[in-house]
C-alpha positions in Angstrom: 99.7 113.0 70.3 103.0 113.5 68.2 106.6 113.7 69.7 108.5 115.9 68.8 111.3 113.8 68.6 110.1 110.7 65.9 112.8 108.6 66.4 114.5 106.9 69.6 117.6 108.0 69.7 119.6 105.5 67.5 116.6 105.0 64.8 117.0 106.5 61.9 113.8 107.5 59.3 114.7 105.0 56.8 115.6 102.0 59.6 113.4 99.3 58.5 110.0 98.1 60.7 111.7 94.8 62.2 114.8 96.8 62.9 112.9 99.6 64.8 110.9 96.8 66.6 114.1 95.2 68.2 115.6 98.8 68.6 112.6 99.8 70.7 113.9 100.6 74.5 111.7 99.0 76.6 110.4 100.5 79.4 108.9 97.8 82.3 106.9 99.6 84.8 105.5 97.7 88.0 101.6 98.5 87.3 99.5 98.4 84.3 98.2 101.8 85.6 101.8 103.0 85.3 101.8 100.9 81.7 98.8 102.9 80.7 100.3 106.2 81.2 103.9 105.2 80.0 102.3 104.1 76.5 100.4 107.1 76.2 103.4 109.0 76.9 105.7 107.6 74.6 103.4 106.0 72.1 104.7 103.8 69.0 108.8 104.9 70.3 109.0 102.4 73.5 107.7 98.6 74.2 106.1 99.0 77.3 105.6 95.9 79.9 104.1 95.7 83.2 104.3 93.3 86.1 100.7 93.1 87.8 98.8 90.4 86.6 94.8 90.9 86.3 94.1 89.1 89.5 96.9 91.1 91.4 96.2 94.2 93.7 99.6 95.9 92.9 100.3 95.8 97.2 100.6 92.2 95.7 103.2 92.0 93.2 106.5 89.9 93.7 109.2 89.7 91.7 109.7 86.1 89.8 112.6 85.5 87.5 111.3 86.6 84.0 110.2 90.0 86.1 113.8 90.5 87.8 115.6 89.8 84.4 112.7 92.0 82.5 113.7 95.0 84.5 117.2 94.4 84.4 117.2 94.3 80.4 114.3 97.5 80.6 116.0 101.1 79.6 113.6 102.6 82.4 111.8 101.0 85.3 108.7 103.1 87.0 107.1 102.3 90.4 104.8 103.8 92.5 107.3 103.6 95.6 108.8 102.1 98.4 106.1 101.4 100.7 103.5 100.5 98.2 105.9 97.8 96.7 108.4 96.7 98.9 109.1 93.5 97.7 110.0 95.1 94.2 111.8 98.3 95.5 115.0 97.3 96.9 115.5 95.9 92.9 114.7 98.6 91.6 116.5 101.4 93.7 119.6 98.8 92.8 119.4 99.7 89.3 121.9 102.0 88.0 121.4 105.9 88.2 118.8 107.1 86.1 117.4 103.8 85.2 114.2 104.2 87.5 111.5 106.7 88.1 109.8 106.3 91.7 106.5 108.1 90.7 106.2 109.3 94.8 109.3 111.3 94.4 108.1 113.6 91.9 106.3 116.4 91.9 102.7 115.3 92.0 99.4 116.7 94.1 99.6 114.4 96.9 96.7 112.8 99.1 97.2 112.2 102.7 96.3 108.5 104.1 95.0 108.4 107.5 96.8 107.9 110.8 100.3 108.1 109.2 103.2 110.7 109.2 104.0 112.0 105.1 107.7 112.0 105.8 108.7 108.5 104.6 105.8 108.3 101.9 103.9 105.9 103.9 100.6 108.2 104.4 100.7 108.9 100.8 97.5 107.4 99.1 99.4 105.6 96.3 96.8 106.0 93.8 97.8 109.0 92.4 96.9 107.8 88.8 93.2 108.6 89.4 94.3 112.6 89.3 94.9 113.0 86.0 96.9 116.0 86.9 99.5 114.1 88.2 99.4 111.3 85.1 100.2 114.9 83.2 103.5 114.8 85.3 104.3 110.9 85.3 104.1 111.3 81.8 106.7 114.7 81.4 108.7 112.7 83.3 109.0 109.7 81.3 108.9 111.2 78.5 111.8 113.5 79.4 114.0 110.5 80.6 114.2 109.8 76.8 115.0 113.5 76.1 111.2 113.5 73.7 109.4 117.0 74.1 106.7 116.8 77.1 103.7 117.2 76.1 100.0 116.2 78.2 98.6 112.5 77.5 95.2 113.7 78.6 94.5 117.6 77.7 92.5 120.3 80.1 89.2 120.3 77.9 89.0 116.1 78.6 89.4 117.0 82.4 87.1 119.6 82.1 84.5 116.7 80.3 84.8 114.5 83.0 84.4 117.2 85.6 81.0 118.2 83.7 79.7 114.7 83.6 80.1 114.5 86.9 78.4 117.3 88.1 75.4 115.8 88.7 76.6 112.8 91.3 79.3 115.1 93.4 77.3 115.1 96.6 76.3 111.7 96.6 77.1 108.9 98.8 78.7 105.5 98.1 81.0 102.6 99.6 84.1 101.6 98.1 85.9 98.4 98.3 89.6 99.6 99.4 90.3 103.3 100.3 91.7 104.2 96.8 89.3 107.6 95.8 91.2 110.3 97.3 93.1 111.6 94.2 89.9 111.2 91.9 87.5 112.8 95.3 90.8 115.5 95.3 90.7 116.5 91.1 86.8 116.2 90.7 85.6 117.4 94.3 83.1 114.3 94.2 81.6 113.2 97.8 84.5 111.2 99.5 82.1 108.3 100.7 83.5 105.4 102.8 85.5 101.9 102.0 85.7 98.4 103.3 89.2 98.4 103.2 92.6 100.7 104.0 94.1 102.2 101.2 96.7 99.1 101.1 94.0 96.6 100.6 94.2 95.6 104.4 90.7 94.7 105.9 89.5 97.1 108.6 88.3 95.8 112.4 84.8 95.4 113.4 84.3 99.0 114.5 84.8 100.4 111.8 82.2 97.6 109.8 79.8 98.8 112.7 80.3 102.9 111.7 81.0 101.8 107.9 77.0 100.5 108.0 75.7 103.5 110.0 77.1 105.8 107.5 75.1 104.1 104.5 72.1 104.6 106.3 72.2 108.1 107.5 73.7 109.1 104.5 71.7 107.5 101.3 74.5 105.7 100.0 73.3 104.2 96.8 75.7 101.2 95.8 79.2 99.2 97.0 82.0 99.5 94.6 84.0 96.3 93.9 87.2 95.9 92.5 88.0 92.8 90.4 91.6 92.2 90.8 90.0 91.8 94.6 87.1 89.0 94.6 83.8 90.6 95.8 83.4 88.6 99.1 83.1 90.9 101.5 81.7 93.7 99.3 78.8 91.4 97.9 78.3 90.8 102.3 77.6 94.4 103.5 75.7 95.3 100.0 73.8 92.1 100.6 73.3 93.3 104.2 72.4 97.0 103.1 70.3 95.8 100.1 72.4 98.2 98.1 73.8 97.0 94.2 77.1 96.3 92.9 79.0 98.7 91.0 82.4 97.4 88.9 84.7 100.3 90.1 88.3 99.0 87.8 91.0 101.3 89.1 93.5 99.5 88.2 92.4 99.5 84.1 92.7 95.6 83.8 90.8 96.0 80.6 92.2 99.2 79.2 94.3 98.7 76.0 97.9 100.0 75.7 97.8 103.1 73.1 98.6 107.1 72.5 94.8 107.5 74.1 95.0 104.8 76.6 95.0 107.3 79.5 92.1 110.0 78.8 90.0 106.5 77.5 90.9 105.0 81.2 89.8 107.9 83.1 86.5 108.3 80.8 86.1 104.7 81.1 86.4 105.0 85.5 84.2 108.2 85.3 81.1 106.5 83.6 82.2 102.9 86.2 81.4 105.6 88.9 78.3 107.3 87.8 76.9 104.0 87.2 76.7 103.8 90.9 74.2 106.5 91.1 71.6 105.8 88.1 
């Protein structure tokens, strides 16, 4: 992808390479999903930093000292939202006035959570990554806080790839570890299958275990997703239990490398994590 714009504002053509590198706005975003995009979004023109650790679920992440004084020094700060991050949002919805991007507040194809009311943004599924729809829009977004041309980090022909090679898996059934599929079950139309846990990581009551383990029997399921920033206690339990095999299911791209590509690589990368499930 090429910007129309080849030069932060400030940078001139003949600016030399270490000059550029300090020049660079850096742009700190909450979760390396959120990195993922932003980098492919603004490519070589921004430094781009992320909070979550590898071992973190982002419902996790608190701020330490280096994080609040990252963000403060960052020319743009993006989090998912209020409710998904609280202990990071009353920072950031400090900052000054165009500072920030709350990804829930744009525009996006939103997925319902269960049992909640979608005024306040609580019942909104937070992952809205996993539509790469919406990571079109994150992307426009960013890129226009820094007045660069928007253009798509991941184009229609790579969504209609993934939608191919996944035609053959859409009706069947699998568990997840945390309820996090409902923008990739919403873009791709795959089977929507059943999780271990709430969509904010929190474990779900014995009833649900009890109807959780009668739906993989009437229904074929044919592995347990598990997550790794999440340990794979309970997952390897109920597959154990089920005789069913693991499947590494990495939503949140711990492995993914920052780059102009980053994004369409992730979701290819995610696409053939699920299928795996099924051969």
């Amino acid at each position: 992808m090429v910007l129309a714009i080849l030069h932060p504002p400030g940078i001139s053509a003949g600016t030399s390479s270490d000059t550029m590198e300090s020049a660079r706005p850096l742009v700190v975003t909450t979760t390396k999903p959120l990195a993922i995009i932003a980098k492919a979004a603004l490519g070589k023109h921004a430094k781009i930093e992320f909070l979550q650790s590898a071992k973190q679920s982002a419902h996790d992440i608190v701020l330490s000292v280096g994080a609040l004084e990252k963000m403060h020094r960052a020319e743009l700060v993006i989090f998912i939202g209020d409710q998904m991050e609280p202990g990071i949002a009353k920072v950031i919805n400090g900052l000054p006035e165009g500072k920030s991007i709350k990804v829930l507040g744009l525009d996006l194809d939103f997925v319902e959570s269960k049992n909640n009311q979608r005024e306040n943004h609580h019942s909104l599924d937070p992952h809205v990554w996993l539509n790469p729809h919406n990571a079109n829009i994150i992307a426009r977004a960013i890129q226009g806080a820094f007045g660069f041309s928007q253009q798509d980090i991941i184009t229609e022909m790579q969504i209609l790839a993934i939608e191919e090679n996944l035609a053959s898996v859409v009706e069947l059934s699998y568990i997840s570890h945390h309820d996090m599929l409902g923008h990739f079950i919403n873009a791709f139309k795959v089977s929507k299958g059943r999780s271990l846990r709430e969509a904010n990581g929190a474990r779900k009551g014995a009833k649900s275990q009890y109807v959780l383990r009668n739906f993989a029997k009437e229904n074929d399921v044919k592995c347990v997703f598990v997550e790794p920033q999440y340990g794979d206690k309970d997952a390897f339990v109920i597959a154990s239990s089920l005789e069913l095999p693991l499947r590494t299911l990495d939503a949140q791209g711990v492995k993914q490398q920052l780059s102009e590509t980053g994004y369409a690589e992730f979701m290819q990368t995610f696409t053939a994590q699920f299928k795996a499930c099924f051969s």
